[in-house]
C-alpha positions in Angstrom: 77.8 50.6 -23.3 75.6 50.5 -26.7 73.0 49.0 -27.4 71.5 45.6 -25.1 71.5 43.4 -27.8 68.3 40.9 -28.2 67.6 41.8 -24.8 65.4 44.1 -25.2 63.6 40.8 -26.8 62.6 39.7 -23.4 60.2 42.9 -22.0 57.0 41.5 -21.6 57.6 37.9 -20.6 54.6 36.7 -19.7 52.5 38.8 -19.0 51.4 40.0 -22.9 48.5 37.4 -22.3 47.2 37.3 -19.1 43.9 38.9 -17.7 45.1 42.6 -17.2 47.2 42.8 -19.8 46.6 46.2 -21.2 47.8 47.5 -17.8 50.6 45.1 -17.7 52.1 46.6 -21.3 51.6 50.3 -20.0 54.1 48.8 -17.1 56.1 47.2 -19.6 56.3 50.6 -22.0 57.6 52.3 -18.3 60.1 49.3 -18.5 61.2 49.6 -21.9 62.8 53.3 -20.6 63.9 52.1 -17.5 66.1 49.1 -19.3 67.5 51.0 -21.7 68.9 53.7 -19.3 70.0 50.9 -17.0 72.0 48.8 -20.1 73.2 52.7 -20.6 71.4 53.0 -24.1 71.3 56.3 -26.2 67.8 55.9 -27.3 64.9 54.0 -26.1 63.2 53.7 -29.5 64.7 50.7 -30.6 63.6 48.8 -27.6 60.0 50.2 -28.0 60.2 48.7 -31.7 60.8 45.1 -29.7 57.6 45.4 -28.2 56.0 44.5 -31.2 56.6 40.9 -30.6 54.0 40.5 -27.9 51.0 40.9 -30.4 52.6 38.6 -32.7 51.3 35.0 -33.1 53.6 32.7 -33.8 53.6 29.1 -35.1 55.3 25.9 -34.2 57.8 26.4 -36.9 58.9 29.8 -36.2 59.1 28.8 -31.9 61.2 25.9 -33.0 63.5 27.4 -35.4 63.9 30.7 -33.2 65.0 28.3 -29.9 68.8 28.2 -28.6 67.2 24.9 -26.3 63.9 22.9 -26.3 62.9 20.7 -22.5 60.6 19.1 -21.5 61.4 19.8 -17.3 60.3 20.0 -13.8 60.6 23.5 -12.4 62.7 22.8 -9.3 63.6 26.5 -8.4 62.4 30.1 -9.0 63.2 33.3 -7.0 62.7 36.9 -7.9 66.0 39.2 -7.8 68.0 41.7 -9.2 70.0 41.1 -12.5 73.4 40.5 -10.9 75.1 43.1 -12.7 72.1 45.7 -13.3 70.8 45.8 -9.9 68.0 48.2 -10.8 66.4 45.5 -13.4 64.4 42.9 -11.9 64.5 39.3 -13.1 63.5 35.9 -12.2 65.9 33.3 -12.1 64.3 29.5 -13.0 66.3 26.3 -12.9 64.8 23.3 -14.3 65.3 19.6 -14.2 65.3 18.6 -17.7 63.4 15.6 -17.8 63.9 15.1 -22.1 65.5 17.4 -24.3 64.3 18.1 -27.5 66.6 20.8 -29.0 70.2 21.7 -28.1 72.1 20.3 -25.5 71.7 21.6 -21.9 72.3 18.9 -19.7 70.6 17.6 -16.9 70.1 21.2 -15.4 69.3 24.5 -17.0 69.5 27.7 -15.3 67.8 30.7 -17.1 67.5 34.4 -16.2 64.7 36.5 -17.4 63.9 39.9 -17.0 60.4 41.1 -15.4 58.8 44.1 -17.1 56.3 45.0 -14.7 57.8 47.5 -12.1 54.6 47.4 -9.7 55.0 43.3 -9.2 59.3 43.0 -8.7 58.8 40.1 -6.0 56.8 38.5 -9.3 57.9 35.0 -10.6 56.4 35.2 -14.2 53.8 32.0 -13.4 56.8 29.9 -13.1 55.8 27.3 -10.2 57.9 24.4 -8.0 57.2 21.6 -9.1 55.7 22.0 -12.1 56.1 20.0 -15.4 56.7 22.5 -18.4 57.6 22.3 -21.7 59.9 25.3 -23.0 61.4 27.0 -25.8 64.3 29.3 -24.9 66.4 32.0 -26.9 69.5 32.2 -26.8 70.9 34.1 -23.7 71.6 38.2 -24.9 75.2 39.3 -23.6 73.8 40.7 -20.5 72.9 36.6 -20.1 69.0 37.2 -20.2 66.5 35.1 -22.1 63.2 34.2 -22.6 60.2 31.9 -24.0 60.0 32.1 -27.6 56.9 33.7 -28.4 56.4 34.2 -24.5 54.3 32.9 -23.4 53.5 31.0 -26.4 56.4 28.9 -26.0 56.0 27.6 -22.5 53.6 24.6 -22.5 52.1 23.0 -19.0 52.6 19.5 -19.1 49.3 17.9 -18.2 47.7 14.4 -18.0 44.2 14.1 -19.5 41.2 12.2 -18.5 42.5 8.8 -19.6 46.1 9.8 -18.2 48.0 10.5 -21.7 50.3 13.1 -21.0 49.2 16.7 -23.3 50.6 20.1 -23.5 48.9 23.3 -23.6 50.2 27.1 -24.0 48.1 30.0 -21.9 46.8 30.4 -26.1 45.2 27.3 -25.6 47.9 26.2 -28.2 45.8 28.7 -30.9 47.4 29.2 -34.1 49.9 26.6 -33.2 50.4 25.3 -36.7 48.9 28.4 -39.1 51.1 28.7 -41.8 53.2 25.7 -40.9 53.3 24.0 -44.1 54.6 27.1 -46.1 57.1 28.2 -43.0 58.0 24.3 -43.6 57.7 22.7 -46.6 59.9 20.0 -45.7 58.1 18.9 -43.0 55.0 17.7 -44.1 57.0 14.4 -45.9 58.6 13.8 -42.3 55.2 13.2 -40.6 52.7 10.4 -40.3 49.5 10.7 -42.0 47.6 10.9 -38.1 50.4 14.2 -37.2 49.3 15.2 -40.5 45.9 15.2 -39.8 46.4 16.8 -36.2 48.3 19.8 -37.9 45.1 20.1 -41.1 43.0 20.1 -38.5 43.7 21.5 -34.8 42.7 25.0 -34.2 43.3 25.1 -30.2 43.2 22.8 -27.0 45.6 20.6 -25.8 48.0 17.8 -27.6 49.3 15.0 -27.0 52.9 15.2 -26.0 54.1 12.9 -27.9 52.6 13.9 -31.2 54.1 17.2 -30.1 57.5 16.0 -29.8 57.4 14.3 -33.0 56.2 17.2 -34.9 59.6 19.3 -33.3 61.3 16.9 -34.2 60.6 16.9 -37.8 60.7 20.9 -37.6 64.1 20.5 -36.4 65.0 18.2 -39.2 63.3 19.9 -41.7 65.3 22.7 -41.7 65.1 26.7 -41.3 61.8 28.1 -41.0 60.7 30.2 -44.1 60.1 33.8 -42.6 
């Protein structure tokens, strides 16, 4: 077999930006050989050059346009196990209860696979919780059906209710850099909004938003068009 695809696209799944994390990408370099030899690749260097995603910051444009399926869900089961054809690669298998769809079209259930990168921690679940209300941006699946987060963990938002019980979302960025560079990745966009989602874009730098400003800025991402890259 050649080459895995975009799968090598899905090493460091959330763990890039947790507390630890310089030891978690030394695990996930390990990884990078281990997956290639697995998916029976010639050389590992091209799935070292994919690790250069998990310093990348990326906006609300990019995470939109680069997502096969947007939800806004309710984790309703997570296991750790071995990839079903690979049985020395470790993955986490999540299904969700889509609760709203935002992008694409994947019914009232979506079952995802993604691959865990850190060899120490195979029993780990990549933060995914039961019972917990997310709101995620997936790639398309690779050929060896693994995907992940768009961004990461960038693109997985906890749904939260604030103080006064408005329903927010936040990333593990703290939703950082969430809409740098949005209005030339988008031109389009800025026309489609309200002069309040207007404002929230000019002037949020991080902390939580309100979901359904949130939804309405997808949706004029998605109806803007391509991002500029």
């Amino acid at each position: 077999m050649g080459p895995p695809g975009n799968s090598a696209n899905h090493f460091a799944i959330a763990c890039a930006f947790r507390p630890g994390s310089v030891r978690l990408l030394q695990r996930a370099a390990l990884a990078v050989l281990s997956l290639a030899a697995v998916l029976g690749c010639r050389s590992a260097s091209p799935a070292r050059a994919q690790m250069a995603p998990l310093a990348t910051s990326l906006n609300l444009a990019r995470m939109v346009d680069e997502s096969e399926n947007i939800v806004r869900a309710r984790v309703i089961a997570v296991r750790a196990e071995p990839h079903p054809q690979y049985q020395n690669l470790q993955t986490v298998a999540v299904t969700l209860e889509v609760i709203e769809p935002l992008k694409g079209s994947p019914g009232s259930q979506l079952v995802f696979r993604q691959y865990n990168p850190d060899m120490l921690e195979a029993k780990s679940t990549l933060g995914y919780r039961t019972g917990e209300e997310i709101v995620l941006m997936l790639r398309k699946p690779s050929a060896e059906g693994l995907t992940s987060p768009v961004g990461f963990e960038q693109g997985r938002f906890l749904v939260q209710r604030d103080a006064s019980g408005a329903t927010t979302v936040r990333n593990s960025m703290d939703n950082a850099a969430l809409f740098d560079g949005i209005d030339a990745a988008s031109p389009a966009l800025k026309a489609r909004l309200t002069p309040p989602l207007q404002a929230l874009i000019a002037q949020h730098r991080s902390g939580p938003i309100p979901y359904d400003q949130f939804k309405s800025i997808v949706a004029g991402l998605i109806a803007a068009g391509p991002a500029a890259r």
